[in-house]
C-alpha positions in Angstrom: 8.9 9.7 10.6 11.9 8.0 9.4 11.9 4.7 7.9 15.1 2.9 9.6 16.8 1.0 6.6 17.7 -1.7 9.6 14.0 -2.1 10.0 11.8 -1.3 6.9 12.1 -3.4 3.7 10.0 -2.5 0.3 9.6 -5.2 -2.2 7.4 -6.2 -5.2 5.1 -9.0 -4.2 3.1 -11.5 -6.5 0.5 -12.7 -4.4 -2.1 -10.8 -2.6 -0.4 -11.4 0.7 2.7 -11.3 -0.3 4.1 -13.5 2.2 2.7 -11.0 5.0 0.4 -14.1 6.5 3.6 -15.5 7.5 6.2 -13.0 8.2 7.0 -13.2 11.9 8.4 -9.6 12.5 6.0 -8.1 10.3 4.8 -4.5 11.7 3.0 -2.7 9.3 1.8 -2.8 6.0 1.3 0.4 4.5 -1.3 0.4 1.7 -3.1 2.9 -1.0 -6.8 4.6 0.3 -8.5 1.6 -2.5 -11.0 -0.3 -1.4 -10.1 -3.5 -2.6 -6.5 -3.1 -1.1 -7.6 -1.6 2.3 -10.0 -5.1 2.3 -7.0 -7.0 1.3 -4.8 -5.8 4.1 -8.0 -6.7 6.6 -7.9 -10.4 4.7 -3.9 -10.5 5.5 -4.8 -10.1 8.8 -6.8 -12.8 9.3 -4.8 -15.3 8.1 -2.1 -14.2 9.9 -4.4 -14.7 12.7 -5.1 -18.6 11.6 -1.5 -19.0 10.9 -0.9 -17.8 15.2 1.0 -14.6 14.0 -0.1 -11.5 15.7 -2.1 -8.8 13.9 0.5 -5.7 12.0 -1.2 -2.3 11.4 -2.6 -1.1 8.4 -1.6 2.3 7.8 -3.8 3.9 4.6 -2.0 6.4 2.0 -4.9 8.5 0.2 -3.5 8.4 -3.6 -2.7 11.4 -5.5 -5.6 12.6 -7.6 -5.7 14.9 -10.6 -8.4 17.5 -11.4 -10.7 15.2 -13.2 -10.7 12.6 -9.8 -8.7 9.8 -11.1 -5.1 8.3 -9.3 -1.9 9.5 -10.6 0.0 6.9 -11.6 3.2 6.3 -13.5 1.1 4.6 -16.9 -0.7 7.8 -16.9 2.6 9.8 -17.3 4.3 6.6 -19.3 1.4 7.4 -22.1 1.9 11.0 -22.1 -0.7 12.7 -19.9 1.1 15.9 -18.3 -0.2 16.6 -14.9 0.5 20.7 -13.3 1.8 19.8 -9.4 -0.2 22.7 -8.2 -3.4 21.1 -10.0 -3.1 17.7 -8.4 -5.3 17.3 -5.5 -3.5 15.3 -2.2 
């Protein structure tokens, strides 16, 4: 699917919610296959509940693993680890 530039918007946040517990025209809040984020976006929910703002839906992105089971991430690569594509594990 296509993310309509009109429509979708992608911006740091500093707070656990973000600002989602009070954004109207909130859809969707896509979030990483983590535990603690996936309960995060469930506590989002809620208080957008108590704040009379309708419920978005959570969509979950497994992360990228490598071989030895931990998330790819950018301070992995920052401190030199070299990853093989074919070896990571999606």
């Amino acid at each position: 699917a296509e993310c309509d530039p009109n429509r979708c918007s992608i911006f740091p946040i500093e707070t656990m919610e973000g600002g989602a517990d009070k954004m109207e025209d909130l859809e969707a809040l896509i979030v990483s296959d983590e535990i603690s984020v996936v309960q995060n976006a469930f506590d989002i929910n809620q208080l957008r509940i108590n704040n009379g703002l309708r419920r978005f839906h959570i969509i979950i992105i497994p992360m990228v693993r490598t071989p030895d089971g931990q998330p790819l991430s950018s301070t992995r690569i920052r401190s030199g680890e070299v990853f093989d594509p074919k070896n990571l594990i999606y």
